[in-house]
C-alpha positions in Angstrom: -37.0 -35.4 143.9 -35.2 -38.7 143.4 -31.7 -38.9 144.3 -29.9 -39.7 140.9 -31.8 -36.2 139.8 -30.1 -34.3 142.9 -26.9 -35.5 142.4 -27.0 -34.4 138.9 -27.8 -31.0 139.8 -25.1 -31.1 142.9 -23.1 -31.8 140.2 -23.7 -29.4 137.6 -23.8 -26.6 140.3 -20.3 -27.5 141.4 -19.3 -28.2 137.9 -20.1 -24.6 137.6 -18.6 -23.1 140.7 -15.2 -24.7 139.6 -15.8 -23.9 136.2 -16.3 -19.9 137.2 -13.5 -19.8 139.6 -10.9 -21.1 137.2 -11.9 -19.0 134.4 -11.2 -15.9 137.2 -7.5 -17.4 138.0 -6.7 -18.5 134.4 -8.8 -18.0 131.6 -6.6 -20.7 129.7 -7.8 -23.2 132.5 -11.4 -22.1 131.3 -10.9 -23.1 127.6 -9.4 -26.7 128.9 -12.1 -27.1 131.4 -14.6 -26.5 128.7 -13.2 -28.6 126.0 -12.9 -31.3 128.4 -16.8 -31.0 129.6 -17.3 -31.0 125.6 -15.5 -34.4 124.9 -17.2 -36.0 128.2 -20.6 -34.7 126.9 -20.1 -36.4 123.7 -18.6 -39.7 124.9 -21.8 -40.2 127.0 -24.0 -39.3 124.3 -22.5 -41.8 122.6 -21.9 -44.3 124.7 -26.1 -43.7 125.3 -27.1 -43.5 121.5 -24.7 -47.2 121.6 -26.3 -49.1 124.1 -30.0 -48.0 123.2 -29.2 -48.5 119.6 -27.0 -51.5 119.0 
């Protein structure tokens, strides 16, 4: 396994963990958390679809 793809899934298992624990303090936080992993998701995608495209 290379290590770009391990950090990746380091990442999206703590990503996760944090995720889970908030949503158990504060759901609220959850909701933010989420919407903020949403608008990430979708400024890399395009960023990606931008640089392979253009």
């Amino acid at each position: 396994m290379s290590a770009e793809r391990f950090r990746l899934i380091l990442a999206i298992c703590l990503i996760g963990v944090s995720v889970a624990v908030m949503g158990a303090v504060n759901p609220l936080l959850l909701v933010l958390a989420l919407l903020a992993g949403c608008v990430w998701l979708l400024w890399r995608l395009a960023r990606w679809a931008w640089q392979r495209f253009h």
